[in-house]
C-alpha positions as CSV (number, residue, x, y, z in Angstrom):
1,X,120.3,33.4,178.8
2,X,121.1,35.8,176.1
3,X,120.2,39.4,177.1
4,X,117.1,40.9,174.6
5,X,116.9,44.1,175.6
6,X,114.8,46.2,178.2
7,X,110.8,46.3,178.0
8,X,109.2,48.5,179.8
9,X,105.8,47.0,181.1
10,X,103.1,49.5,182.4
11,X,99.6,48.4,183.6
12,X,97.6,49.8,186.6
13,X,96.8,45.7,187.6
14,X,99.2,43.8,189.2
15,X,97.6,40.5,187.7
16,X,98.5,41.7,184.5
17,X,101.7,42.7,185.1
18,X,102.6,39.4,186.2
19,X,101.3,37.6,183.1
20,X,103.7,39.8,181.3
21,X,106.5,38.9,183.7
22,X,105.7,34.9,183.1
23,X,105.3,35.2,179.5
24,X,108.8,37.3,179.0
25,X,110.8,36.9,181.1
26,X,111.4,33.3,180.2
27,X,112.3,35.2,176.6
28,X,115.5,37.0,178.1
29,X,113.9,40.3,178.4
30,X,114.9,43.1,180.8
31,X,111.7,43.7,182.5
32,X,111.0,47.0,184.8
33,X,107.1,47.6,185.7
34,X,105.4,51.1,186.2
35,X,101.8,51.1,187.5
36,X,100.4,54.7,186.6
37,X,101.5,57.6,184.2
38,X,103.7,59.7,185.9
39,X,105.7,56.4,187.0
40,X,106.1,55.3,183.6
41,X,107.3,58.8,182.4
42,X,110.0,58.6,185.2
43,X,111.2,55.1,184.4
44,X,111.6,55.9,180.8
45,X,113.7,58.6,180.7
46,X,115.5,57.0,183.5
47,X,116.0,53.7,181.6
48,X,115.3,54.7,177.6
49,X,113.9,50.9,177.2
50,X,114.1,49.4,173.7
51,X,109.6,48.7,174.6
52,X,106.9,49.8,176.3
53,X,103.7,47.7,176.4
54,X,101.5,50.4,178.1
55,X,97.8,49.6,179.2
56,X,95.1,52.3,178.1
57,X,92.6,52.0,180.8
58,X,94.4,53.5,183.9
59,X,93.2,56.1,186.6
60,X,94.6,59.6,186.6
61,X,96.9,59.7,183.3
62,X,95.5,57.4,181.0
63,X,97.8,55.3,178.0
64,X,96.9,58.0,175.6
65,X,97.7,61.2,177.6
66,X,101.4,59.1,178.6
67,X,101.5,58.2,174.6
68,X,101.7,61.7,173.7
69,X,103.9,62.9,176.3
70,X,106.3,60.4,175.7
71,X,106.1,61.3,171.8
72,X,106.9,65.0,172.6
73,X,109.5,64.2,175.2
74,X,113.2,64.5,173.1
75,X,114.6,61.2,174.7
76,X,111.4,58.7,174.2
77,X,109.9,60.4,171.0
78,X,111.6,57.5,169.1
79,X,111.2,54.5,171.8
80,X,108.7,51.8,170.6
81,X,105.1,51.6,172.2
82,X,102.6,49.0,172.2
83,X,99.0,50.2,173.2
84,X,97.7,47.2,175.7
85,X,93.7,47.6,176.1
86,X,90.2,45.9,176.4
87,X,88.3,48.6,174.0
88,X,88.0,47.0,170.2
89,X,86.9,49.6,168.6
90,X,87.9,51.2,165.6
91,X,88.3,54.8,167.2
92,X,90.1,53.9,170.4
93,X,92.6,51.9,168.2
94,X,92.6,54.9,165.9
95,X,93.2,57.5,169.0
96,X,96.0,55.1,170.0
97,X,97.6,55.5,166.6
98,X,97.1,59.5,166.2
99,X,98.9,59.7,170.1
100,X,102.0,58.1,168.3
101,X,101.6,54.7,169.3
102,X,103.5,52.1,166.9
103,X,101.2,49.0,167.4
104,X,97.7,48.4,169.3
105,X,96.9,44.7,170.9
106,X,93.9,44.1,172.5
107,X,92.9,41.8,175.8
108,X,92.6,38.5,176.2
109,X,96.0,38.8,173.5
110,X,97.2,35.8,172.7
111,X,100.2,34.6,174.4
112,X,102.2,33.2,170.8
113,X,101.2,36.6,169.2
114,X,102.2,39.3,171.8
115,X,105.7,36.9,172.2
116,X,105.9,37.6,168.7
117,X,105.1,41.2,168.3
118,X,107.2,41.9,171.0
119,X,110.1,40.0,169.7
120,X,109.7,41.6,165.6
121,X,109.7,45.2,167.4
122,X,112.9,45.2,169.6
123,X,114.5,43.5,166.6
124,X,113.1,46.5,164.3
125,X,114.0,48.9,167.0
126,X,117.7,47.7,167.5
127,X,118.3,47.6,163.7
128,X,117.2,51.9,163.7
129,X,119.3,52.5,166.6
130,X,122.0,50.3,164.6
131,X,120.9,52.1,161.8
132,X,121.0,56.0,163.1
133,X,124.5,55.4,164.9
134,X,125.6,54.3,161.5
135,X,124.6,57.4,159.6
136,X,125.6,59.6,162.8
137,X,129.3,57.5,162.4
138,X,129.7,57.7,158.5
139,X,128.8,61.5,158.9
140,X,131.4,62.2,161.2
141,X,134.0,60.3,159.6
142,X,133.2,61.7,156.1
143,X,133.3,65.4,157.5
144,X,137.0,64.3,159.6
145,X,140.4,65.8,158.3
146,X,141.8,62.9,159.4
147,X,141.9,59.6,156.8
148,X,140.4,56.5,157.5
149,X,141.0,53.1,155.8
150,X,139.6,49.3,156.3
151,X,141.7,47.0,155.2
152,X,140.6,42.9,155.2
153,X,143.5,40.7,156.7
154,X,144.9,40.7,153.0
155,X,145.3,44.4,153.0
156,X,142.7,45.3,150.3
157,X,141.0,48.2,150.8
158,X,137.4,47.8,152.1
159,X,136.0,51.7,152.8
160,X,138.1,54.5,152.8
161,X,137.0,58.0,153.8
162,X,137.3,61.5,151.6
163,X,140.6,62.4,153.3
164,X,141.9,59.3,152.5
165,X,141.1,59.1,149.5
166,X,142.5,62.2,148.7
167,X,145.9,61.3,150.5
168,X,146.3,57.9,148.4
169,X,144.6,60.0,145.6
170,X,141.7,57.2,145.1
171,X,139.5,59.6,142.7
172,X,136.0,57.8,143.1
173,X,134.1,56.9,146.1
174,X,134.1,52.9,144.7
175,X,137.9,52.9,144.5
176,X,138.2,50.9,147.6
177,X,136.8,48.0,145.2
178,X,140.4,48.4,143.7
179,X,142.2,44.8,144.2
180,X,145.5,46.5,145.3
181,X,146.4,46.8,148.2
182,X,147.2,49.3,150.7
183,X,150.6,48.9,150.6
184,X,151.0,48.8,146.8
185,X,149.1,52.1,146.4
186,X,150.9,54.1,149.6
187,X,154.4,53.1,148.4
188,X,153.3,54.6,145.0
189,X,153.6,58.3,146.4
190,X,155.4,57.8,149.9
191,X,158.4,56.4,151.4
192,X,157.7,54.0,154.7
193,X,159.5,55.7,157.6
194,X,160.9,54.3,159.5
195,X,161.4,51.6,157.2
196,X,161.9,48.9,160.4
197,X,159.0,49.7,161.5
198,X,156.9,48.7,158.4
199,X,158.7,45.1,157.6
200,X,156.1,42.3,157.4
201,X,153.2,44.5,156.6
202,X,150.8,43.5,157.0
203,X,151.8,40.8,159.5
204,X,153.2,42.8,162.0
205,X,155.6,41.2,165.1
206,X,153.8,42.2,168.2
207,X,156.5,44.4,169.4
208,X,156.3,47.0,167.2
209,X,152.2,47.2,166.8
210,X,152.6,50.2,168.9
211,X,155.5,52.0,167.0
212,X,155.2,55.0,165.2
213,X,154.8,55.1,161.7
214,X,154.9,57.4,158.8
215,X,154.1,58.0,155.4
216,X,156.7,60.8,154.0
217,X,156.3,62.5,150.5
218,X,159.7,64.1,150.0
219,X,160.2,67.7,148.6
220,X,160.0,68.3,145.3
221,X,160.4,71.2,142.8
222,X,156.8,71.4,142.7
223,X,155.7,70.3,146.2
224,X,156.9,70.7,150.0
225,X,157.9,67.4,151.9
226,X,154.6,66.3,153.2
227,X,154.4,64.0,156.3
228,X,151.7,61.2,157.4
229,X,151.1,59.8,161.0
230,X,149.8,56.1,160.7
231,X,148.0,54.4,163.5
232,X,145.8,51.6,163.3
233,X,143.4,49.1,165.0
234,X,143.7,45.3,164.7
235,X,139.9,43.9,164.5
236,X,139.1,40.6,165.8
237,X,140.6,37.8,164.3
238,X,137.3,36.0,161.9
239,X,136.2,39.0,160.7
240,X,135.7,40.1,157.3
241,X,137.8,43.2,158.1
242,X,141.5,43.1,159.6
243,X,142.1,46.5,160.2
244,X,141.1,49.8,160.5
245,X,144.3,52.8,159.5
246,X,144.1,56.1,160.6
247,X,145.9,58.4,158.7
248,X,146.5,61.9,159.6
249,X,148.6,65.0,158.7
250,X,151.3,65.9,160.4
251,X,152.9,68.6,158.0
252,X,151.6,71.3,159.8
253,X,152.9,70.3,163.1
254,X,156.1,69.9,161.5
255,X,156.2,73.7,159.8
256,X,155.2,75.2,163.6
257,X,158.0,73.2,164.9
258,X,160.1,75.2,162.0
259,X,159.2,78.2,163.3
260,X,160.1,77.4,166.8
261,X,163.5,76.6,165.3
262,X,163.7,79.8,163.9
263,X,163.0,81.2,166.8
264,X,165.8,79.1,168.4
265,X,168.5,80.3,166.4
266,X,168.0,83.6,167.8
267,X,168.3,83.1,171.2
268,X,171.0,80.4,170.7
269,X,173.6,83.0,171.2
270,X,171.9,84.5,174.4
271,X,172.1,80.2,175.7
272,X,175.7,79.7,174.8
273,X,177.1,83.2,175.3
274,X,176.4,82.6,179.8
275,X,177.4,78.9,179.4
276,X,181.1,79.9,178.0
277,X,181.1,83.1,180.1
278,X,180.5,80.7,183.4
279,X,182.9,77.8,182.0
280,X,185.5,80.6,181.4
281,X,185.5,82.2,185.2
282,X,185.3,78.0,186.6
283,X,188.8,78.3,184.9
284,X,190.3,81.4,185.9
285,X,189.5,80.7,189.3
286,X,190.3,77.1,189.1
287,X,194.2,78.4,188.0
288,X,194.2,81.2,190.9
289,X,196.8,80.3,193.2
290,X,195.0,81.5,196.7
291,X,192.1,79.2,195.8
292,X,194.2,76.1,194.2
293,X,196.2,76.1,197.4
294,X,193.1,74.7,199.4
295,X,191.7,71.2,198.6
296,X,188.2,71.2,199.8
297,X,187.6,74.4,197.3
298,X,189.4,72.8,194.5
299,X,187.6,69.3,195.1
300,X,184.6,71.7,195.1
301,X,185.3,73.7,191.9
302,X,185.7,69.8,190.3
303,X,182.4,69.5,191.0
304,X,180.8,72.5,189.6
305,X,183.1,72.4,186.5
306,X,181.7,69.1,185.8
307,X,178.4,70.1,185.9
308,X,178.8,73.2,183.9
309,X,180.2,70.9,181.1
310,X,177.3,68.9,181.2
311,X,174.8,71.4,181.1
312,X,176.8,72.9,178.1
313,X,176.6,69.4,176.3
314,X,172.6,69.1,177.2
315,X,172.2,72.7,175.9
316,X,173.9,72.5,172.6
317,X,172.6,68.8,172.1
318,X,169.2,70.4,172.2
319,X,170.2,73.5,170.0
320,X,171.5,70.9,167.1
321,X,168.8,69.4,167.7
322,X,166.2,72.3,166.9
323,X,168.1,73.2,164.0
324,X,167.8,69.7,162.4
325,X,165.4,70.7,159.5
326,X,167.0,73.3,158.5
327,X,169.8,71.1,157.2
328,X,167.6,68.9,155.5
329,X,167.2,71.2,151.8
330,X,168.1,69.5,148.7
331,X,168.9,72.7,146.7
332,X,172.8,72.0,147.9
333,X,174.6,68.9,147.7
334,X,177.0,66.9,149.4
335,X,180.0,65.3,146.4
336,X,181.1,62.0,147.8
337,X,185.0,63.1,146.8
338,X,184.4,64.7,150.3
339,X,182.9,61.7,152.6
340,X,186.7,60.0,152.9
341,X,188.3,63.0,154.2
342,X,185.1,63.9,156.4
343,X,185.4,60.4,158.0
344,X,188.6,60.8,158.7
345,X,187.8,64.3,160.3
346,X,185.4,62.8,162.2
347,X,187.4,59.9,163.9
348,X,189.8,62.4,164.9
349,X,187.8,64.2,166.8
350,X,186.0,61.6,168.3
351,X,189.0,59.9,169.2
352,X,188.6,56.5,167.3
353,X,191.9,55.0,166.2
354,X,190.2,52.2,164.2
355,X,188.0,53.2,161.0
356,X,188.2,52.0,157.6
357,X,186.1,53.7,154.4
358,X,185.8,51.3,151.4
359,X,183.9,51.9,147.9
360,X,183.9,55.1,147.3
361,X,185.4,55.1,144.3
362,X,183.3,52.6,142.5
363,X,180.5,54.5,144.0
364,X,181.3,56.9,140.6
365,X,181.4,60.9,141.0
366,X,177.8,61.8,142.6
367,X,176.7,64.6,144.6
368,X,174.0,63.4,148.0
369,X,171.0,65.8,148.1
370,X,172.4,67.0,151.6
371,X,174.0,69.8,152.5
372,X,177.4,69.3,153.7
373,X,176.8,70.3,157.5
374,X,173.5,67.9,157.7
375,X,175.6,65.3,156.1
376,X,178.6,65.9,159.1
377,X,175.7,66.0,161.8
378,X,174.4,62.2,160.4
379,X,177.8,60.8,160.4
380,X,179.3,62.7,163.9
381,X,176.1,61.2,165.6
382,X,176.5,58.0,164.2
383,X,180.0,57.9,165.3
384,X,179.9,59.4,168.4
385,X,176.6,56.7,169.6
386,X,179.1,53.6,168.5
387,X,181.6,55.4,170.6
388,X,179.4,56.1,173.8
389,X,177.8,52.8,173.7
390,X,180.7,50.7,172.8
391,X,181.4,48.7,175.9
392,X,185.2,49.9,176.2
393,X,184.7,53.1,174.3
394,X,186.6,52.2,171.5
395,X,184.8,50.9,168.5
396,X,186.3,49.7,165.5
397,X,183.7,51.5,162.8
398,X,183.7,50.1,158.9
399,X,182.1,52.5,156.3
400,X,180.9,51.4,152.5
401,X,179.4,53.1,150.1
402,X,177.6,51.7,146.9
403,X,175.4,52.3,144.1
404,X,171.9,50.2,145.0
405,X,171.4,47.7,142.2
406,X,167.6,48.1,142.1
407,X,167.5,51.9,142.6
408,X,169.7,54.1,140.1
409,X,169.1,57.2,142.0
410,X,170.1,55.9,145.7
411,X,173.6,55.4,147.3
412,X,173.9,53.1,150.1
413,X,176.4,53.8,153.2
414,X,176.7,51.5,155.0
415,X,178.3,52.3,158.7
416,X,178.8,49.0,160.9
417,X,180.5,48.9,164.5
418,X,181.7,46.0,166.9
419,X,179.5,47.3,170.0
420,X,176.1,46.5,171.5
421,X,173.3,44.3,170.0
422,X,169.8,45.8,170.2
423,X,166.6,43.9,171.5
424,X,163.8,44.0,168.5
425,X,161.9,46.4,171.1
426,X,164.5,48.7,170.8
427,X,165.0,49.0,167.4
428,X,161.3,49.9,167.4
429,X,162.1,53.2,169.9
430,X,165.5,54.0,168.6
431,X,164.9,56.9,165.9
432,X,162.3,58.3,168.5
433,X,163.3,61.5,170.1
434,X,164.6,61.4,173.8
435,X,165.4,57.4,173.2
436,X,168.6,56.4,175.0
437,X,169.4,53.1,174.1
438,X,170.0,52.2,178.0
439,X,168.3,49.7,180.0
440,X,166.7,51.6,182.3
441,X,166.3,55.5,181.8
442,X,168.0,56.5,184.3
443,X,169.4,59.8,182.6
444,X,173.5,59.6,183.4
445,X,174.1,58.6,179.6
446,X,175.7,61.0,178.5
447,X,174.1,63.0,175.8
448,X,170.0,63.6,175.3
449,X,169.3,60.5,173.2
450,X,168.5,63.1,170.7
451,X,171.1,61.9,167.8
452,X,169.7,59.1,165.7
453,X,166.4,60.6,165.5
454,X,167.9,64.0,164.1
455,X,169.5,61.9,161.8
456,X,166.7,60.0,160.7
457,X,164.3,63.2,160.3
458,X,167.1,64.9,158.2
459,X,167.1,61.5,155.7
460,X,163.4,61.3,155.8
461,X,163.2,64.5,154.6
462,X,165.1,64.3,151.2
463,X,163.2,60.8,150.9
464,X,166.3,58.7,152.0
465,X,165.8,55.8,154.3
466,X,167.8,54.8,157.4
467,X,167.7,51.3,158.9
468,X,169.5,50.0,161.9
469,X,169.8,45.9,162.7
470,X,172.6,43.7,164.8
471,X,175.3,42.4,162.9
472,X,175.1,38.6,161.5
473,X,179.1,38.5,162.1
474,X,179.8,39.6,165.4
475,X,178.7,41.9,168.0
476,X,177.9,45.2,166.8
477,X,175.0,47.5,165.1
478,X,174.9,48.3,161.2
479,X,173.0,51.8,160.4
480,X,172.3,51.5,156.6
481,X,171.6,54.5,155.0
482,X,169.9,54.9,151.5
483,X,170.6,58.6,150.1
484,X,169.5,60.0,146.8
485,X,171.7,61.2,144.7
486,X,172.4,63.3,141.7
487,X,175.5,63.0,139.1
488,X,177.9,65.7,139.5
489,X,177.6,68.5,137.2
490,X,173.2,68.4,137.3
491,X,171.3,71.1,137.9
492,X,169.2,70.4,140.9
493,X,166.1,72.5,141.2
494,X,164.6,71.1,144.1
């Protein structure tokens, strides 16, 4: 039977507790019994029932005294209490009433009627509870620095909180009566990142309802790049609302993290400066003749050479990757004359014979709102992933560039090699920091799975967008990137 709630039933007679147990119990009613005051006092706080049907006429502590005390106790002031008694008088019911008691019945009751009185005031009671934790709820939420959306499962906006509002600049508390949607009015003011993560909004695949998400508002000559964290909850299915969206803001974290950086790039000389000081003595003593003469020391030396030049990689991986936002400033640009002879530059130094660069020219003369050292750290890491997860270690890597049709004021490079094929679980991690793209992390890939995401924040933060899927063709990965632009010769004032 459907549970009712708990009743608490006190009465000095034990025939007269049991007519309360046949006549409720039946109902679906919790029922715990007290026989004096100072019993029902105790069960009370112990229990906080959503009744109590207390008799008047009791030895000791009678109904009235317990009626008061329970209305000045902080836990019970608010519980429900119907006054059980034989008196019929006008002043015993009007004592009843003046100790705080909400109703008075008197005996013989009749069954139908107390059944239900009882029923009409746990109903009354559970709708204030209801009620208060409502109030408590919308206060918190409405005082949070944190925005909070419901959606329905068509993405329409059903409530939204101040902050929200004020991130999706709704300027009246009603604007959630607005038929667009969430979508429509986020993508207004920010850019989706990353963009995978987003597709089939707001039917998401299951694999990536745990990803994270952001809303990014690039810089601007008015405005720093400002940066939402999105993370939601999927009601259940049937009713009116689909989902609730927290949004909250990250900028903050992001500008501490900037002074971290800064802080980085002074002691980056005191981390390299031992590294090529120990790397330097491994090979002086590795080309002294008294020590090359013995094997076990030079098989030895091997050893702790290679481990120097991995600790070296790990460090400067990390340094670069520090650094990262500092690249990302849109008051210098990249000119695409430059990205042939940087690929080429590139592929040298990595070591890959087979790369071909196609459509710059048609591309027109246009600077990228990158500087020229964020746009070398995108493209080496790029590079140097298709060449450290190709399974021979010898990609063949095709660049294009093009002018979007849709979007006058974004190039598209496009950078495709003939390597691995991601699961859809993977492309969900991929731009996270610390994401090898290994099957199990076991931490001998070499590097600190730190590149793509550098990339990725760098393009973020101009308002660019990087997407990575498997080729249709062949074996291999494609890492589209879409890059604003301005025409050579513009003054940018960003």
């Amino acid at each position: 039977m459907e549970y009712k709630g708990r009743i608490l039933i006190v009465d000095d007679q034990l025939s007269v507790r049991e007519v309360f147990r046949s006549l409720l119990m039946e109902q679906g009613y919790d029922l715990v019994f007290a026989s004096n005051g100072p019993e029902a006092m105790a069960a009370a706080v112990e229990l906080i029932p959503d009744l109590i049907l207390l008799d008047v006429m009791m030895p000791g502590m009678d109904g009235f005294e317990v009626c008061r005390q329970m209305r000045t106790h902080p836990i019970l002031a608010e519980v429900p209490i119907i006054m059980v008694t034989a008196l019929d008088d006008m002043g015993s019911v009007l004592q009843g009433l003046e100790a705080g008691a909400d109703d008075f019945m008197t005996k013989p009751f009749n069954h139908a009627e107390l059944q239900a009185r009882v029923r009409t005031t746990v109903r009354l009671n559970r709708y204030r509870l209801l009620l208060s934790a409502q109030t408590k709820f919308d206060w918190v939420i409405d005082q949070s620095n944190d925005g909070y959306l419901v959606i329905d499962e068509s993405d329409h906006i059903r409530y939204t909180n101040p902050r929200a509002r004020q991130y999706l600049d709704l300027t009246t508390a009603g604007a959630e009566t607005d038929p667009v949607t969430f979508f429509e009015l986020a993508r207004k003011q920010y850019h989706f990142e990353p963009e995978v993560a987003w597709d089939d909004w707001p039917n998401l695949p299951k694999h990536t309802l745990n990803a994270s998400r952001y809303l990014v508002r690039p810089e601007s000559p008015t405005n720093q790049v400002f940066w939402l964290q999105v993370n939601f909850l999927d009601l259940p299915p049937g009713s009116r609302e689909g989902r609730i969206i927290h949004l909250r803001d990250v900028t903050l974290e992001l500008v501490l993290q900037r002074d971290m950086w800064e802080f980085q790039t002074m002691m980056a000389h005191k981390l390299r400066t031992p590294m090529t000081s120990i790397y330097s003595g491994l090979l002086l003593l590795k080309e002294d003749q008294a020590i090359s003469a013995d094997p076990d020391t030079m098989k030895l030396l091997d050893i702790v050479m290679r481990g120097a030049e991995r600790l070296q990689s790990d460090v400067e991986s990390i340094l670069k990757y520090l650094n990262t936002p500092d690249l990302a400033q849109p008051d210098s640009g990249f000119s695409l004359a430059q990205l042939g002879p940087l690929i080429t530059k590139l592929g040298s130094d990595l070591g890959i014979e087979a790369m071909t660069v196609s459509g710059l020219e048609a591309a027109g003369n246009v600077r990228l709102l990158l500087q020229d050292q964020a746009v070398e750290l995108i493209l080496w890491e790029i590079f140097e992933n298709a060449k450290k997860f190709h399974p021979k270690r010898n990609p063949m890597i095709e660049v294009s560039a093009a002018l979007l049709e849709d979007d006058s004021t974004r190039l598209r490079i496009k950078i495709m090699d003939d390597g691995l094929t991601l699961s859809p679980e993977q492309f969900g991690q991929i731009l996270l920091p610390f994401y090898q793209g290994e099957k199990y992390l076991t931490g001998e890939t070499t590097g600190m799975g730190l590149g793509l995401s550098r990339a990725a924040l760098l393009i973020w933060g101009v308002g660019g967008t990087c997407r990575l899927y498997n080729r249709d063709d062949r074996p291999g990965l494609v890492v589209e990137l879409s890059l604003p632009f301005e025409q050579e010769g513009e003054q940018n004032l960003g």
